[in-house]
Structures are given as C-alpha cells and as structure tokens.
N, CA, C and O atoms as a MOPAC input file, in Angstrom:
PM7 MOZYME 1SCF
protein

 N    -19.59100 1    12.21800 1     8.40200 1
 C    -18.20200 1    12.11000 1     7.97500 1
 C    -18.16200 1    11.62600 1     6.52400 1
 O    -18.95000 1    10.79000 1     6.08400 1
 N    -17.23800 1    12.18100 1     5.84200 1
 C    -17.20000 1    11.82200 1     4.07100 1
 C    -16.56400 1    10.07800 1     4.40600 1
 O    -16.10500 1     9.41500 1     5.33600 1
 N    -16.81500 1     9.98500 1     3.36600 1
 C    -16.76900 1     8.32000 1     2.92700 1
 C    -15.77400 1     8.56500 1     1.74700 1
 O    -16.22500 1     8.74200 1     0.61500 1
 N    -14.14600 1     8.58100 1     2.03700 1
 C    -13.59600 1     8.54000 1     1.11100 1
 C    -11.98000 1     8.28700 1     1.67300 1
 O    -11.57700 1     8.46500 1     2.82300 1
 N    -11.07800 1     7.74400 1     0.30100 1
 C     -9.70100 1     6.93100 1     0.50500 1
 C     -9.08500 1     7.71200 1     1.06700 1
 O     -8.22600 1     7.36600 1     1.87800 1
 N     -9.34900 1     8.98600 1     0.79600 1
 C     -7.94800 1    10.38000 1     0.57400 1
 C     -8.39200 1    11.51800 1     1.73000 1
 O     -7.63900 1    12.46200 1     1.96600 1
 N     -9.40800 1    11.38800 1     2.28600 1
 C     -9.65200 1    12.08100 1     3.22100 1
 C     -8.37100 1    12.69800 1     4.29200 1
 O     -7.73400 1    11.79600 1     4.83600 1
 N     -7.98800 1    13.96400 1     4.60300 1
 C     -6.87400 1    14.23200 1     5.65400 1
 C     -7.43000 1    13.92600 1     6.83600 1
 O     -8.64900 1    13.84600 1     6.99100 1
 N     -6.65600 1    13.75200 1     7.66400 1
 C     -7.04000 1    13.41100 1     9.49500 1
 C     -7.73700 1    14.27300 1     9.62500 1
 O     -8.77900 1    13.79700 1    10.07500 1
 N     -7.87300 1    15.77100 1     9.45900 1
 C     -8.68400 1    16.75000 1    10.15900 1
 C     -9.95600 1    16.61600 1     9.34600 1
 O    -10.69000 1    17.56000 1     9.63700 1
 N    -10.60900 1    15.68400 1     8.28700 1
 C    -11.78900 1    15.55500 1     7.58700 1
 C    -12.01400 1    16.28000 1     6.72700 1
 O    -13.15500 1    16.18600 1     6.27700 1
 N    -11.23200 1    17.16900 1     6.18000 1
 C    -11.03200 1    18.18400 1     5.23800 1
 C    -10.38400 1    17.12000 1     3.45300 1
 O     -9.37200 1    16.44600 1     3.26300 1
 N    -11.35600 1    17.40700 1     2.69100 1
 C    -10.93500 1    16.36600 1     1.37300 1
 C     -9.60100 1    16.77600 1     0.66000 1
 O     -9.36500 1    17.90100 1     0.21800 1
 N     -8.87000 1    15.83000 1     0.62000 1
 C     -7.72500 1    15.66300 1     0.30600 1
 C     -7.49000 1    16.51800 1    -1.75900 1
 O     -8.06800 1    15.95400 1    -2.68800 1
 N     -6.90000 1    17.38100 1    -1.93500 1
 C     -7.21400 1    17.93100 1    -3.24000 1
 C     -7.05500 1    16.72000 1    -4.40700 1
 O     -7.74700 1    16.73400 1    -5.42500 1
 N     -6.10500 1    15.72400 1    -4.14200 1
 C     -6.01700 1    14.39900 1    -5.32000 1
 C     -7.43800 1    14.06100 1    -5.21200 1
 O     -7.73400 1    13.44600 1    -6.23700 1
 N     -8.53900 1    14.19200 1    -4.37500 1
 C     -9.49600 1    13.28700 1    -4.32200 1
 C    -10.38200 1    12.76700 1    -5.34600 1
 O    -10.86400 1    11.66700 1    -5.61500 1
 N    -10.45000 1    14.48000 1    -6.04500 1
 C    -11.82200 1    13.93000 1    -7.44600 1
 C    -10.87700 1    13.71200 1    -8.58000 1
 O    -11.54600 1    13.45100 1    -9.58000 1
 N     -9.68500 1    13.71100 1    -8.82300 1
 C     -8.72800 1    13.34400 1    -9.84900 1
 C     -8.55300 1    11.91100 1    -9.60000 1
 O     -8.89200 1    11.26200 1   -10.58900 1
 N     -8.08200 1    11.08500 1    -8.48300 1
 C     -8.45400 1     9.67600 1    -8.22300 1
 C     -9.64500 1     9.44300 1    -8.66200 1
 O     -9.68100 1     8.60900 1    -9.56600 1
 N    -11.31200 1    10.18700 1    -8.12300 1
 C    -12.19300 1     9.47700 1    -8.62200 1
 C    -12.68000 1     9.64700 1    -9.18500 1
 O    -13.88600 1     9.48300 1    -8.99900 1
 N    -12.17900 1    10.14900 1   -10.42900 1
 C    -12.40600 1    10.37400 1   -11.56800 1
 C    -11.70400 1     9.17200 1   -12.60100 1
 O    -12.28200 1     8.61700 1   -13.53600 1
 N    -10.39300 1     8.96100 1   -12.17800 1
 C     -9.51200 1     7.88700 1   -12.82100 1
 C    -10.08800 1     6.80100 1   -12.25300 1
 O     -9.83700 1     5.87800 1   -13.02600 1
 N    -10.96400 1     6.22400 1   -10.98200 1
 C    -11.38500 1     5.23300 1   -10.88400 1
 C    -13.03900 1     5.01600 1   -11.63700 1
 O    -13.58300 1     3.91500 1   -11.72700 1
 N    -13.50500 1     6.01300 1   -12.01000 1
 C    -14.60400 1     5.97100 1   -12.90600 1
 C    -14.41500 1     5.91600 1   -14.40600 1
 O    -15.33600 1     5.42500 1   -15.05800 1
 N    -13.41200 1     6.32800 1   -14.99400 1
 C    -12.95700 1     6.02300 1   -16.41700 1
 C    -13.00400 1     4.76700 1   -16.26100 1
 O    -13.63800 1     4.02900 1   -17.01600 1
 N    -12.19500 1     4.28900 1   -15.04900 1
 C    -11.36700 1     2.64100 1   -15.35400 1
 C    -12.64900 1     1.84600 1   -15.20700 1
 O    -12.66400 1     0.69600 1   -15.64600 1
 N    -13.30900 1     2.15600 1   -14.85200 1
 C    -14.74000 1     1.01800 1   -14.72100 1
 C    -15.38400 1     1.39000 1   -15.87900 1
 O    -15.49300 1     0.46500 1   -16.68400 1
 N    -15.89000 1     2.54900 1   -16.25600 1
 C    -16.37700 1     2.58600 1   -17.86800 1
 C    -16.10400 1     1.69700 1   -18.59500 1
 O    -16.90500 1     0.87200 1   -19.03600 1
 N    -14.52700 1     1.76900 1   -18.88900 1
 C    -13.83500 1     1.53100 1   -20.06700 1
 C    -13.58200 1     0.03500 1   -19.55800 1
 O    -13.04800 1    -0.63700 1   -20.44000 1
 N    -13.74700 1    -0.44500 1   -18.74700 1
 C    -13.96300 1    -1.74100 1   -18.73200 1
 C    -15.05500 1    -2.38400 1   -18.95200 1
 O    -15.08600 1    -3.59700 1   -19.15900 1
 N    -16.31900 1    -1.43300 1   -18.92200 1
 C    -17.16100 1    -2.32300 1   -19.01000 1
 C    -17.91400 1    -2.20200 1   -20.31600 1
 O    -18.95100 1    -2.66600 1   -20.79200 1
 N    -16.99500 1    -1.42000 1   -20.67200 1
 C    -17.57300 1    -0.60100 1   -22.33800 1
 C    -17.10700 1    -1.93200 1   -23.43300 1
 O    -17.82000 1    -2.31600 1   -24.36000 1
 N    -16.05900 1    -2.37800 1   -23.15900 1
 C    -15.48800 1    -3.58200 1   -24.12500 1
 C    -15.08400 1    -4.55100 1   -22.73600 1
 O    -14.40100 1    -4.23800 1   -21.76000 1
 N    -15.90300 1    -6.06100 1   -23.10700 1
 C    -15.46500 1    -7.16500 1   -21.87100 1
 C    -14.04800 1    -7.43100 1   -22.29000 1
 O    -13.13400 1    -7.74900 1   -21.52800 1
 N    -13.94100 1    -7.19800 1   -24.09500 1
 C    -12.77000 1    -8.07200 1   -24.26500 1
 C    -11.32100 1    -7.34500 1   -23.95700 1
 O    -10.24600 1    -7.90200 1   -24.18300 1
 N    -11.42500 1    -6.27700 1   -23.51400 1
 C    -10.40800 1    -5.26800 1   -22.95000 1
 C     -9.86000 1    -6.19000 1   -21.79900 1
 O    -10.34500 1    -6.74600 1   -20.81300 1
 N     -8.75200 1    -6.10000 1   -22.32500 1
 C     -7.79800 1    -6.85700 1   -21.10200 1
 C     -7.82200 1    -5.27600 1   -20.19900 1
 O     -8.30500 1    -4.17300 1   -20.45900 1
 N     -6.83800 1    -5.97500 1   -18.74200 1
 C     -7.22600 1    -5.54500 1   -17.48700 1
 C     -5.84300 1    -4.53800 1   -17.90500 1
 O     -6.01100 1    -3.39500 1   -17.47800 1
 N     -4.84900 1    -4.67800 1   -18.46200 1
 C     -3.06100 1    -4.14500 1   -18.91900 1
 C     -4.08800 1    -3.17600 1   -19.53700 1
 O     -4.40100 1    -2.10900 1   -19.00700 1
 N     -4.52100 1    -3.57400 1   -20.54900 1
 C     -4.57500 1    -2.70500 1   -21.77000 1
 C     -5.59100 1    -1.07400 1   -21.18500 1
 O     -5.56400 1     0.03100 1   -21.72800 1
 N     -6.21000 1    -1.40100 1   -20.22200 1
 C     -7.35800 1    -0.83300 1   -19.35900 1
 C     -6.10900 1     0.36300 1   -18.68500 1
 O     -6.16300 1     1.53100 1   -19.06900 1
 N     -5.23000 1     0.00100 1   -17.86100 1
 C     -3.87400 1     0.28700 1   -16.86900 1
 C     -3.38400 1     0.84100 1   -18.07300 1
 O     -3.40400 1     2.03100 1   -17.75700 1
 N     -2.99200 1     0.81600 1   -19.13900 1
 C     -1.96400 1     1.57800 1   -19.85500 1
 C     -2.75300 1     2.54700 1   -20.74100 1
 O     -2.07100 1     3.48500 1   -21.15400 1
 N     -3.55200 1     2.54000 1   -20.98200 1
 C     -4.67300 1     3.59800 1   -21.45400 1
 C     -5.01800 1     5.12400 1   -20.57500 1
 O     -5.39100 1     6.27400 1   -20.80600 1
 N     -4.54100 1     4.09400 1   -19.24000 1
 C     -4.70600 1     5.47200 1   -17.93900 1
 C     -3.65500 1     6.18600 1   -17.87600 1
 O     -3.55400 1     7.41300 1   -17.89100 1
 N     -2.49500 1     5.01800 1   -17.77200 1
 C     -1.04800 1     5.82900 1   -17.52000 1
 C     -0.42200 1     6.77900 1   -18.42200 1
 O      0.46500 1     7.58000 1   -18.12900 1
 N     -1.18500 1     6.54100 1   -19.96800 1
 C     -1.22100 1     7.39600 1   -21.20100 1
 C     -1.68300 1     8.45800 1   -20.85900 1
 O     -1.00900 1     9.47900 1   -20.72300 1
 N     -2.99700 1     8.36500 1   -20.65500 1
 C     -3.90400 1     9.69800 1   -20.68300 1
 C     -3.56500 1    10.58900 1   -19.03500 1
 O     -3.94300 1    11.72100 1   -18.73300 1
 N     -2.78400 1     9.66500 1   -18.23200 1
 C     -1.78500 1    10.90300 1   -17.00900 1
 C     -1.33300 1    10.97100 1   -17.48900 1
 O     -1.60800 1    12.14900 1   -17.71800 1
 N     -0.07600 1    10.62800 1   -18.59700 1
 C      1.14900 1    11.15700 1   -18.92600 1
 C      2.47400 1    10.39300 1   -18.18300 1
 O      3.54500 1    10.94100 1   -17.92400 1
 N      2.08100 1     8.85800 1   -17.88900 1
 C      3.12000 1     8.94800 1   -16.67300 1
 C      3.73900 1     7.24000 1   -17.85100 1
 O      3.11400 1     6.27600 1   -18.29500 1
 N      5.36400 1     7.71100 1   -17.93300 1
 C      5.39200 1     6.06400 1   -18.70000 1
 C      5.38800 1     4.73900 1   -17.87400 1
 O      5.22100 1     4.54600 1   -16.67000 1
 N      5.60300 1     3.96600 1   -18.81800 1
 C      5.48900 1     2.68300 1   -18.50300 1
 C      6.82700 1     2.58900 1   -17.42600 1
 O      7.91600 1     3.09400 1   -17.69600 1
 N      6.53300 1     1.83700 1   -16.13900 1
 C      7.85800 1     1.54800 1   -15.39200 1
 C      8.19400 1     0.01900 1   -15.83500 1
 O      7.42300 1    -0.87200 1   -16.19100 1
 N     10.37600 1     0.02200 1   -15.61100 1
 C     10.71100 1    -0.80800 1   -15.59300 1
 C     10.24100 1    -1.78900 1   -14.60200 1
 O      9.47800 1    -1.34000 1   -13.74700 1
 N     10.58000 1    -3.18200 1   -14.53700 1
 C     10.24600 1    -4.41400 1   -13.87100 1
 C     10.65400 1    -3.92600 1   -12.35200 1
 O      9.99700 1    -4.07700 1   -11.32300 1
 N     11.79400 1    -3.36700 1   -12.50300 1
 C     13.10600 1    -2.76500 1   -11.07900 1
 C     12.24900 1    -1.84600 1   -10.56800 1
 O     11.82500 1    -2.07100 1    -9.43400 1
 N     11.84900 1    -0.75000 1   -11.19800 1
 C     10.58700 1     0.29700 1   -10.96000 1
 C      9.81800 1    -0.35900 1    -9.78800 1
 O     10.04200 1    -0.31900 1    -8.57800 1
 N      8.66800 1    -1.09100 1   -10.63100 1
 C      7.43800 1    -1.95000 1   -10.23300 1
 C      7.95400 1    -3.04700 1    -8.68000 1
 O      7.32400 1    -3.19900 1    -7.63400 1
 N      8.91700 1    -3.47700 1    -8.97400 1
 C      9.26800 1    -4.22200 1    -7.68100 1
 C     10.01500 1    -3.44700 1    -6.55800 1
 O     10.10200 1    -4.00000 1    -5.46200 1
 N     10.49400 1    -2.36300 1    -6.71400 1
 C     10.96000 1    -1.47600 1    -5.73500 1
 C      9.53700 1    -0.55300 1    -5.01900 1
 O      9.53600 1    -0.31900 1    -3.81100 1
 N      8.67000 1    -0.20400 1    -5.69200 1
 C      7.29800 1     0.40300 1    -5.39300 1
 C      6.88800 1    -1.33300 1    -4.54000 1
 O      6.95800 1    -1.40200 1    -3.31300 1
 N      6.59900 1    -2.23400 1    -5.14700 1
 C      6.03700 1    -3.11900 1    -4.23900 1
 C      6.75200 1    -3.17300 1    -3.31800 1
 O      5.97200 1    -3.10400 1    -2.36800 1
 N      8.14300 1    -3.28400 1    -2.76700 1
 C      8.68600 1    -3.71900 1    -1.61300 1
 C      8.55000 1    -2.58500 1    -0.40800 1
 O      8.42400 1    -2.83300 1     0.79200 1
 N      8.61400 1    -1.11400 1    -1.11100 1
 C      8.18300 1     0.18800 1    -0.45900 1
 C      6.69900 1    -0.11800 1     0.24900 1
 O      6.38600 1     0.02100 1     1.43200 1
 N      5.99600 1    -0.52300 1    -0.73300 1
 C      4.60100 1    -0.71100 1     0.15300 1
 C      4.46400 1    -1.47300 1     0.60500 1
 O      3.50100 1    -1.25500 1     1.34100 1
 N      4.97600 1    -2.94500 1     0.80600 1
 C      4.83200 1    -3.82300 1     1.65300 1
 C      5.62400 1    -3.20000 1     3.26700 1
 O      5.33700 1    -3.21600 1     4.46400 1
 N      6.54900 1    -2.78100 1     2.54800 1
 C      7.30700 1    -2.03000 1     4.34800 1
 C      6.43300 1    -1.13800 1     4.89900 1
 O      6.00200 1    -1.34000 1     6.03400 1
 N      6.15700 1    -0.32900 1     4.36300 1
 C      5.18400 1     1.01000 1     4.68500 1
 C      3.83600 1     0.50600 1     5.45100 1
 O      3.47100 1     0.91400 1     6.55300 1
 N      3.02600 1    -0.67100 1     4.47500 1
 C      1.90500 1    -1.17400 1     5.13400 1
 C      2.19700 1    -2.24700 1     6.55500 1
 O      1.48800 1    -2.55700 1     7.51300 1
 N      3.27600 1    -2.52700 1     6.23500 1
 C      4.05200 1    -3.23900 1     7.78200 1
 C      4.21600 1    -2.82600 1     8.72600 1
 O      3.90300 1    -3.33500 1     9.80200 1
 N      5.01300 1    -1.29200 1     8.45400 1
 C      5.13400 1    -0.63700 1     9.46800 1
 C      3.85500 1     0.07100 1    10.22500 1
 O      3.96300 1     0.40200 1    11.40600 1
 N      2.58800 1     0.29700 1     9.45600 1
 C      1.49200 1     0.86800 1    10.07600 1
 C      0.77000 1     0.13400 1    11.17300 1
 O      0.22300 1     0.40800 1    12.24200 1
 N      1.06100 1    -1.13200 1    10.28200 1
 C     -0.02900 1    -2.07400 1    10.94200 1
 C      1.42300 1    -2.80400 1    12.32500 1
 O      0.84000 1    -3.64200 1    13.01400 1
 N      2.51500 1    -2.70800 1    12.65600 1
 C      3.36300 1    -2.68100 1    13.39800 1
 C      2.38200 1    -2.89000 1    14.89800 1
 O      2.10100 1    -3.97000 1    15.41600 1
 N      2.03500 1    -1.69500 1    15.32000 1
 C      1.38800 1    -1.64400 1    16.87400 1
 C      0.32800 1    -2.53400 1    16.82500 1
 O     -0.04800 1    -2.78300 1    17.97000 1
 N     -0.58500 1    -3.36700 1    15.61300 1
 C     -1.47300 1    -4.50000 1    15.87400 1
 C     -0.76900 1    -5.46000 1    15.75600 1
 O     -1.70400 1    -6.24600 1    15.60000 1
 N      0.25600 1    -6.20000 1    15.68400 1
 C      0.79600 1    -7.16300 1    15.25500 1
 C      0.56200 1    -8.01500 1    16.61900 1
 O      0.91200 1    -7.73700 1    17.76600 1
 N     -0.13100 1    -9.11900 1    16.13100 1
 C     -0.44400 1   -10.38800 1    17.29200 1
 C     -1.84900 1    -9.97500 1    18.03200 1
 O     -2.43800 1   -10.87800 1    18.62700 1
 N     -2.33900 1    -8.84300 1    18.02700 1
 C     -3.48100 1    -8.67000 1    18.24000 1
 C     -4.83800 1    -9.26100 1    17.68300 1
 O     -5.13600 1    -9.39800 1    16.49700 1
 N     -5.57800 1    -9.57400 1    18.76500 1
 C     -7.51500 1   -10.06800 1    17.69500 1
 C     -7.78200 1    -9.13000 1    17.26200 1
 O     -7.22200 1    -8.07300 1    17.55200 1
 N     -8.74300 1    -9.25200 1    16.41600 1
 C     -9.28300 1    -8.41000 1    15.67000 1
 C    -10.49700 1    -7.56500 1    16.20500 1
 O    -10.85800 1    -6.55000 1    15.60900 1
 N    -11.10300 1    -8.00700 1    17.32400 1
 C    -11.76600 1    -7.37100 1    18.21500 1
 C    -10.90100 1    -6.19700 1    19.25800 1
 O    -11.47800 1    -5.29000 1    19.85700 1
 N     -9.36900 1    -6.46100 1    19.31000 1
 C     -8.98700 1    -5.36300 1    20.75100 1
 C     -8.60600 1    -4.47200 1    19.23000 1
 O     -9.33600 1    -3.48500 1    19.14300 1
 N     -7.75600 1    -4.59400 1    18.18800 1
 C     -7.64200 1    -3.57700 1    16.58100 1
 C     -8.94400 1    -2.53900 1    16.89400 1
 O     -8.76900 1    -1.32200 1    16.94800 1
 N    -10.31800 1    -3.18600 1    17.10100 1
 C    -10.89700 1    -2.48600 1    16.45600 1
 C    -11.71800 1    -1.63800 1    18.01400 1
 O    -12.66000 1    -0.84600 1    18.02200 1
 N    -11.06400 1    -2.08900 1    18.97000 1
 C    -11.26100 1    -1.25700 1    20.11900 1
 C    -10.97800 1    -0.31300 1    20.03200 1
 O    -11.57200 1     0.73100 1    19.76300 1
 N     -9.53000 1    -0.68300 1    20.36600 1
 C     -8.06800 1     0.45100 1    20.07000 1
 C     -7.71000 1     1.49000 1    18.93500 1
 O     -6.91100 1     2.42400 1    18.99100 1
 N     -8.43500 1     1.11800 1    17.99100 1
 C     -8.52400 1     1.83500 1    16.75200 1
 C     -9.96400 1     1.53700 1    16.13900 1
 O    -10.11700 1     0.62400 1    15.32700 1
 N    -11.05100 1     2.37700 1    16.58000 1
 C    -11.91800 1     2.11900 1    15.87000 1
 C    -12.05200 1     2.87900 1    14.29700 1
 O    -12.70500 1     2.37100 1    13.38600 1
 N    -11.39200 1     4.03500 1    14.18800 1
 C    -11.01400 1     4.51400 1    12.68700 1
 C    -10.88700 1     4.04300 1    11.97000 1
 O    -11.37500 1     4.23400 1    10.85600 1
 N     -9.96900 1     2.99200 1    12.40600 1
 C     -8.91900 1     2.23400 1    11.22100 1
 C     -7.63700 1     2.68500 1    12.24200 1
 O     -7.74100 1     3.44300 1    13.20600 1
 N     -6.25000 1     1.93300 1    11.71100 1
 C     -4.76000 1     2.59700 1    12.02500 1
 C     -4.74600 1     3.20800 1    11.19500 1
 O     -5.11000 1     2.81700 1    10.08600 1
 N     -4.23700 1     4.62000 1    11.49000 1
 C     -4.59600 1     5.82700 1    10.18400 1
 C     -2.60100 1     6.56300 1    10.44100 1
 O     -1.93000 1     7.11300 1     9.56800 1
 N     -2.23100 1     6.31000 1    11.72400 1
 C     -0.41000 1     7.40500 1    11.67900 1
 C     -0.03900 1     6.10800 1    12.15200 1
 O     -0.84000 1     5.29000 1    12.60500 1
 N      1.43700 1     5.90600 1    12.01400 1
 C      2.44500 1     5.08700 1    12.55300 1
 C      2.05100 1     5.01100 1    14.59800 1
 O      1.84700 1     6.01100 1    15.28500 1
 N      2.05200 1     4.33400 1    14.83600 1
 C      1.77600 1     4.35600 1    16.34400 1
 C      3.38400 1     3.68400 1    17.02900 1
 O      4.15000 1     2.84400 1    16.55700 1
 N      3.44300 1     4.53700 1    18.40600 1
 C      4.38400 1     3.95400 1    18.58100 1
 C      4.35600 1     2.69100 1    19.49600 1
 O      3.56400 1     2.66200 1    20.43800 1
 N      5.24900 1     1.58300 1    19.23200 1
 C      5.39400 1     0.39500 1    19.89500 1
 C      6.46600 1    -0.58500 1    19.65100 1
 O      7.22800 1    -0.44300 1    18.69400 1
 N      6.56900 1    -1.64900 1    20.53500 1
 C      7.95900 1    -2.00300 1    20.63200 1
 C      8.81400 1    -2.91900 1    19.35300 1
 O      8.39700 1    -4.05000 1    19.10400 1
 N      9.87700 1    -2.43000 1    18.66400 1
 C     10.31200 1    -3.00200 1    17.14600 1
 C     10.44900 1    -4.29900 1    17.81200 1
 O     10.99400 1    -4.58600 1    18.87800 1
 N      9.95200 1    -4.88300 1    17.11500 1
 C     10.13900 1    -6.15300 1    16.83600 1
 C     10.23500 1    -7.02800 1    18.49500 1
 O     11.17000 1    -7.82300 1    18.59100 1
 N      9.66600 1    -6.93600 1    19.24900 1
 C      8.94700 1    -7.30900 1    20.52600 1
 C     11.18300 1    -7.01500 1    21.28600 1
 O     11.81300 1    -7.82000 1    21.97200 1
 N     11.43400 1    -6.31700 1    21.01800 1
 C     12.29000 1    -6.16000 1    21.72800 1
 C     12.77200 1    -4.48000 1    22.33200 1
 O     13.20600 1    -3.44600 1    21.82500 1
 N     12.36200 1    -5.00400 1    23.80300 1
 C     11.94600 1    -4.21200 1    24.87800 1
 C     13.64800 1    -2.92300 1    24.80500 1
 O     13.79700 1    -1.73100 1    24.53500 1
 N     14.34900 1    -3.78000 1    25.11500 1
 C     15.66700 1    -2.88500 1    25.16300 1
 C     16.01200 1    -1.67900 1    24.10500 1
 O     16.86200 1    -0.78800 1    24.11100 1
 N     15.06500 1    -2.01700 1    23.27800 1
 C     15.16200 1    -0.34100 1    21.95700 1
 C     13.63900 1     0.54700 1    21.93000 1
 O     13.16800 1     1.38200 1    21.15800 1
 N     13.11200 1    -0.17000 1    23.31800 1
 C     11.96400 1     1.23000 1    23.61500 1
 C     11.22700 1     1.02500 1    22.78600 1
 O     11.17500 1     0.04700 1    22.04100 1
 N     10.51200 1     2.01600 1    22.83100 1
 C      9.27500 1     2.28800 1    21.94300 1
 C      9.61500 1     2.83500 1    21.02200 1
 O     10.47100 1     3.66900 1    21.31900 1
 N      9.28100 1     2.79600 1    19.51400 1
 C      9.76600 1     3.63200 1    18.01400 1
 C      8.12100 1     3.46200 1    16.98100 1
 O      7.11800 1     2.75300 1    17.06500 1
 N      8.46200 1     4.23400 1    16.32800 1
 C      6.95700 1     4.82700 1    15.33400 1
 C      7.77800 1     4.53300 1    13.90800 1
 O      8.87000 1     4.94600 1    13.51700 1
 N      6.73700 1     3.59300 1    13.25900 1
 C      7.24900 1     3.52500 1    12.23400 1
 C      8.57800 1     2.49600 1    11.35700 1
 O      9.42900 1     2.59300 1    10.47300 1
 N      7.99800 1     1.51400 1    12.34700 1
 C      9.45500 1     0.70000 1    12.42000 1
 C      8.88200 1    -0.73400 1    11.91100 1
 O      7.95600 1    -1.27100 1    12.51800 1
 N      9.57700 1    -1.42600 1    10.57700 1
 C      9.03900 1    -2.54000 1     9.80900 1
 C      8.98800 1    -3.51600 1    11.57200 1
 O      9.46400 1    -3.21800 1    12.66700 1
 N      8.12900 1    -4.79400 1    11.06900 1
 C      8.53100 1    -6.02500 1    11.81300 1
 C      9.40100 1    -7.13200 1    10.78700 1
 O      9.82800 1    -6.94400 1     9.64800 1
 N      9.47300 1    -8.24600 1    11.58900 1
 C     10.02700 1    -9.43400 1    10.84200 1
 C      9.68200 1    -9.76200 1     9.46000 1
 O     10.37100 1   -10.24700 1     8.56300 1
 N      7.84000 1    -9.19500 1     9.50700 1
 C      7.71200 1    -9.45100 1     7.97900 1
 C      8.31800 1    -9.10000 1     6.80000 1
 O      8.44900 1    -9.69000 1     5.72800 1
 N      8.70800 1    -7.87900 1     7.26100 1
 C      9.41900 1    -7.28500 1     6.48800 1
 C     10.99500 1    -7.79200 1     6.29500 1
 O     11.52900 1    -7.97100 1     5.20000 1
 N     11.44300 1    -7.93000 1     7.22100 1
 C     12.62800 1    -9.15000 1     6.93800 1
 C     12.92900 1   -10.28100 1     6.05900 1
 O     13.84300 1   -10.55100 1     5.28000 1
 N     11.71500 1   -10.92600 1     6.49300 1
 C     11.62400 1   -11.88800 1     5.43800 1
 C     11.33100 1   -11.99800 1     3.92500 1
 O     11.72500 1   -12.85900 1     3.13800 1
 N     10.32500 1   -10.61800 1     3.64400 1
 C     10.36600 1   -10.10700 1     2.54500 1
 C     11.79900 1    -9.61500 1     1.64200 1
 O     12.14100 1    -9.80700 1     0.47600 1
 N     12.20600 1    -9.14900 1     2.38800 1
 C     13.45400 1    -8.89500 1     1.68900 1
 C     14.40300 1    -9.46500 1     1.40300 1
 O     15.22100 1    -9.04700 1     0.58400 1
 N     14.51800 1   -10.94400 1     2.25800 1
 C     14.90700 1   -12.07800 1     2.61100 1
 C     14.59000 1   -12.66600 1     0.70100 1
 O     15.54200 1   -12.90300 1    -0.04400 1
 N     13.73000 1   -12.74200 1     0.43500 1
 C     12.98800 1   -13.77600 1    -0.57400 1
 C     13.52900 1   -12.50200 1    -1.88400 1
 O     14.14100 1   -12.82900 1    -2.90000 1
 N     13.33100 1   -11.78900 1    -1.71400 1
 C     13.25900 1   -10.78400 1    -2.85800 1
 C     14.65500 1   -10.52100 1    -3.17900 1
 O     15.00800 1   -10.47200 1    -4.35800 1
 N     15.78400 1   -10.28300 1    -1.86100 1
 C     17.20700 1   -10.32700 1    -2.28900 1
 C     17.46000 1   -11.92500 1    -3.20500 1
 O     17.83600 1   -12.00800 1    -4.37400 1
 N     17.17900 1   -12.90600 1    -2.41700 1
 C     17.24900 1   -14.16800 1    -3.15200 1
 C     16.76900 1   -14.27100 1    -4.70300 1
 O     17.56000 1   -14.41800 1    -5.63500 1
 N     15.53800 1   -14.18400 1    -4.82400 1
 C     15.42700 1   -13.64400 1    -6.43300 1
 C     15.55100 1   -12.87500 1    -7.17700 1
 O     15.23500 1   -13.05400 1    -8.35300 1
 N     16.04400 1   -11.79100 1    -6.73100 1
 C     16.74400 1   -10.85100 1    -8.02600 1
 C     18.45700 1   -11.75500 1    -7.62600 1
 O     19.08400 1   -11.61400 1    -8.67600 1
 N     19.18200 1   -12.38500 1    -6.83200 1
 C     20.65100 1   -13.32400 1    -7.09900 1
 C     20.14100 1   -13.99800 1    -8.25300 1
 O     20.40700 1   -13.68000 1    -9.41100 1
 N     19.32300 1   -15.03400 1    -7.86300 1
 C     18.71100 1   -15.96300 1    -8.68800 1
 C     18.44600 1   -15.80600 1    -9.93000 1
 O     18.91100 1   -16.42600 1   -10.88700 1
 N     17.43600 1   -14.68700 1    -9.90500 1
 C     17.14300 1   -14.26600 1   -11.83200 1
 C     15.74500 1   -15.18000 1   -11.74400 1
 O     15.13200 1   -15.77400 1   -10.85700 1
 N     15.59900 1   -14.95600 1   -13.14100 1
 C     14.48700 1   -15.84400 1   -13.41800 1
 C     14.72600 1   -17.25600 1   -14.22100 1
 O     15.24800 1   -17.40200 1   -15.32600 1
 N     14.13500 1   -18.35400 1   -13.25300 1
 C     14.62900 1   -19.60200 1   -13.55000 1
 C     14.17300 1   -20.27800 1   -14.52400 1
 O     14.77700 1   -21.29600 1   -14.86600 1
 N     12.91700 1   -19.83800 1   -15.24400 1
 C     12.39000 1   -20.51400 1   -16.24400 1
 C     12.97400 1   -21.52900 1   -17.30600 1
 O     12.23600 1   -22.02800 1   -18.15500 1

C-alpha cells in the first residue's frame, strides 16, 4: 500500500499528490538553504510562487474554525473512546464521517458528520473574541 497524505479510499494516488510533494520539498530546501529564513517568509515565498494571495486575518480564522469542525466531526464516532478499541474499530485510521449518535443524544438517531460539543465551545470562545476585539 502507498504511504501517502492524499491517497483516495480505493488506493489509487490522488492527482494533487506530487504537486503537494513537491511544495513540501521546496519548503524544506529553502529552509534549510538559509537558517536565518524565518518560517512567514518560507510560507509567503510558496503562496507567491502558487499564485495564491495573502489572506485576510477573517480569511485565516474562518479556514481555522472550518477545520476544527470538520476534524471534530470525523473524529465524532471516537469520542470517549481508548485508544486501543479507535484502533480496533478503525485500524486505517477514521478515513469517512461514520455514523453515530450527535452529541450522546439518543432521540436524534444516528447522523454522519455531525460536530460534538467541542465544537460548541469553540465557537463559544471565538464568537466572544471577535465581540471583544483585540485587548492589547
């Protein structure tokens, strides 16, 4: 089996694959080509040479809150589980949304793809600081 991020379920290589690892082999070059290269300056050298601009702050924190839900929702059907029955039950890895019960409440069935509390609370903290602003 290939040993790689982008792989599709059916084991067939994902076409982004050698364009990712290709951009993850520049980025280690060019880091290690100059120590004094900051880690930004490394990141915006890439996003240049894709073509992709710089995102606003709103950008960057809307992508983080997307992936914190997204990675919530995957990992959803292990939630409260050891790490020994995870890796029973999924010896792959969790690779699709599985279905199981939102938020341990039985009366809305089973659903795929559905944040937990963490995600609540995340949004919880994040509505609060964009009210807030920055307090400095």
């Amino acid at each position: 089996e290939k040993n790689s991020l982008l792989a599709t379920e059916s084991g067939r290589e994902d076409p982004h694959e050698s364009k990712l690892q290709g951009i993850l082999a520049e980025k280690m070059f060019m880091k290690g080509e100059d120590k004094s290269e900051s880690e930004e300056a490394v990141n915006d050298a890439l996003l240049k040479k894709l073509g992709i601009e710089e995102l606003s702050i709103h950008d960057r924190s809307v992508g983080c809150l997307l992936a914190a839900m997204m990675a919530d929702a995957l990992g959803a059907a292990t939630e409260g589980e050891t790490s020994s029955r995870i890796r029973n039950n999924f010896p792959r890895g969790v690779r699709n949304f599985e279905s199981c019960l939102h938020m341990g409440a039985p009366h809305l069935g089973l659903r795929k793809g559905m944040y937990t509390g963490d995600t609540n609370a995340l949004l919880a903290l994040a509505s609060s600081l964009a009210e807030k602003g920055d307090s400095r």
